[in-house]
C-alpha positions in Angstrom: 111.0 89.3 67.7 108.0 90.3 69.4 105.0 87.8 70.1 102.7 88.9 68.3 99.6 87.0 69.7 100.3 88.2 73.3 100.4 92.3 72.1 96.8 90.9 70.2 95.5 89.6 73.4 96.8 92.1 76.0 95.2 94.5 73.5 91.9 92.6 73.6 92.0 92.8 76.9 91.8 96.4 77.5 89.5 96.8 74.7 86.7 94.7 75.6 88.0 94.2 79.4 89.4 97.7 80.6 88.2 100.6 78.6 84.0 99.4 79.4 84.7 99.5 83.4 87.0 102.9 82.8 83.9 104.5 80.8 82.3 104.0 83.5 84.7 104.7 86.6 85.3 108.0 84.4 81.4 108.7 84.5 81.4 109.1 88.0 84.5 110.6 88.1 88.0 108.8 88.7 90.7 108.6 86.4 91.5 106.9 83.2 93.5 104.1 84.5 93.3 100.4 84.3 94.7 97.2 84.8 94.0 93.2 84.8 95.8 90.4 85.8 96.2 87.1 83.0 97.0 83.7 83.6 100.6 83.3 81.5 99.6 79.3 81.0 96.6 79.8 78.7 96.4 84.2 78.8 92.8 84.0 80.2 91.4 86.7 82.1 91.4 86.9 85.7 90.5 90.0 86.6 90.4 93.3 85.3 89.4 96.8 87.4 89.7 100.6 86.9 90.6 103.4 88.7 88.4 103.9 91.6 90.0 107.2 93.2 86.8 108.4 94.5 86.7 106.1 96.7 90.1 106.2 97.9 93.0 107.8 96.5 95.0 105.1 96.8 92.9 102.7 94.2 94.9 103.8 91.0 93.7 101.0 88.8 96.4 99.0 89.1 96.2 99.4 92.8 92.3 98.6 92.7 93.1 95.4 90.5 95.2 94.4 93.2 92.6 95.1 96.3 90.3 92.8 94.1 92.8 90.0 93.3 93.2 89.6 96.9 89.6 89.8 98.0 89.6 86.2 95.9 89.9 83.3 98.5 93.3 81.9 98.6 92.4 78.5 97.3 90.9 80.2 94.2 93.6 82.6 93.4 96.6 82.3 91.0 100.0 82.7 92.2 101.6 86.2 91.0 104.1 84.2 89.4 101.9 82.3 87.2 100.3 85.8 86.5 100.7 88.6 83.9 100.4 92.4 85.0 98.9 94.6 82.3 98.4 98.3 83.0 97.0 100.1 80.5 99.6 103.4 81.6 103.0 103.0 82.8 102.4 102.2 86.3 103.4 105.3 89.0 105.6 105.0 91.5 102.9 103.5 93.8 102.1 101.4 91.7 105.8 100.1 91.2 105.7 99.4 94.3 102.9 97.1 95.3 103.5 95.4 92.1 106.8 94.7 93.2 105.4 93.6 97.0 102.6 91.7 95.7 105.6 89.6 93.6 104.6 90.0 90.0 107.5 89.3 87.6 106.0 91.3 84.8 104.2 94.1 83.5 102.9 95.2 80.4 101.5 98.9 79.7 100.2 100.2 76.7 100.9 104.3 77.4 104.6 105.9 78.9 104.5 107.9 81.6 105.1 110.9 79.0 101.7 110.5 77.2 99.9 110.6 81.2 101.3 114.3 80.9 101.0 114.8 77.7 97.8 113.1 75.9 96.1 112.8 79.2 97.1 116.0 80.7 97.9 114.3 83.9 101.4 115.3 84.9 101.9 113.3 88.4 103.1 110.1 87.9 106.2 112.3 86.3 106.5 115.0 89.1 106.3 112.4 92.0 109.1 110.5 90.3 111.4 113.7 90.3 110.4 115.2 93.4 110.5 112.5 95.5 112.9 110.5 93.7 115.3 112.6 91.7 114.3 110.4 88.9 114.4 111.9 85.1 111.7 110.2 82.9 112.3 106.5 82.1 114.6 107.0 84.9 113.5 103.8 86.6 115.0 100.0 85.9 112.5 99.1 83.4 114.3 95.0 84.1 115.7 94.8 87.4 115.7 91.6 90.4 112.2 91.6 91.0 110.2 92.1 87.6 110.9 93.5 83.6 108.2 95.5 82.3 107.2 95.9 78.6 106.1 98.7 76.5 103.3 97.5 74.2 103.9 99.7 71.9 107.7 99.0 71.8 106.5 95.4 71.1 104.2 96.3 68.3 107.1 98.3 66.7 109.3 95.5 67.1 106.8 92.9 65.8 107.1 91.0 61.8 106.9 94.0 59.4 103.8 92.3 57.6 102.2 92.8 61.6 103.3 96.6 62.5 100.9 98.4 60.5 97.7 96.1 62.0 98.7 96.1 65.1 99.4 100.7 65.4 95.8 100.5 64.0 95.0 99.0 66.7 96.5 100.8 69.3 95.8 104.2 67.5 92.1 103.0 67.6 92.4 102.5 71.2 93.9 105.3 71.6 91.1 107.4 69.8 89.2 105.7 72.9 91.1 106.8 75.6 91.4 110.4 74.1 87.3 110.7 74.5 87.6 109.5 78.0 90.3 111.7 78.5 88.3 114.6 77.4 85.6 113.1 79.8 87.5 113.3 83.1 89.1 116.6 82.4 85.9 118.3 81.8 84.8 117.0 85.1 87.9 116.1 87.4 86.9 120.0 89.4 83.5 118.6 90.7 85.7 115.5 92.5 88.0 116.0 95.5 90.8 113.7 94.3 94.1 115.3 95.8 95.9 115.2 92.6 93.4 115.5 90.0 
């Protein structure tokens, strides 16, 4: 049974946290992805960041939360192990990895690899992962020896019956919001020299 207070909160979070810097990150240009980092103890925000691929094309927004999590002084930082991961699309392959360097246990993401290529019209995090890997989609160990990830939306179907229907508002409400952005960056992605726009 799913916890349904944690899919609420990770879901506050990239409403009120994520999707306000990504309006903005899409203004000028980058991407629609996000992430932040939560404290498990007490699920308080430590940080949340955008894609920022105008800048470099590394900073995918999970890679971008992570260049800011470090840029906190040691003594102020949380350990990755007392952290939760939440990307607000199935990380990429890049993204796998430095979460999986960095030590993070966990992540949580809110849209699959297929809706990137399919809702969002951006195709890569797919291609890279066959190409380069051989790997079909979902092909990756979603639980493995270094972390488990968790489909939101997997959770919310798997939540208290009396809970599903609130809770796919929710997300289909969010997802109304990541469709305008969407439409956003594709109308503009030409004018930016991203490699892999």
């Amino acid at each position: 049974m799913s916890d349904v207070s944690l899919i609420d909160r990770l879901l506050d979070v990239i409403e009120n946290d994520i999707v306000p810097k990504t309006a903005g990150g899409v203004a000028k240009g980058n991407k629609l992805f996000g992430a932040a980092l939560l404290r498990k103890s007490d699920r308080s925000l430590v940080l949340a960041e955008t894609n920022n691929e105008i800048e470099n094309p590394l900073w995918h927004g999970e890679m971008h939360c992570l260049k800011r999590f470090y840029e906190i002084p040691k003594a102020e930082r949380i350990e990755t192990a007392d952290a939760i991961f939440l990307s607000t699309h199935e990380p990429c392959s890049l993204c796998l990895s430095a979460i999986t360097w960095a030590g993070f246990d966990n992540f949580y993401y809110l849209f699959s690899h297929e809706d990137s290529r399919d809702s969002f019209a951006i195709p890569h995090d797919l291609n890279i992962l066959k190409e380069v890997f051989r790997l079909e989609p979902g092909g990756y160990n979603a639980e493995n020896a270094y972390w488990k990830s968790f489909s939101i939306r997997k959770l919310a179907r798997e939540a208290p019956r009396e809970e599903q229907e609130r809770l796919e508002k929710r997300i289909s409400a969010i997802s109304a919001r990541y469709d305008d952005l969407s439409a956003a960056y594709q109308a503009g992605k030409n004018q930016n020299d991203i490699p892999l726009n």
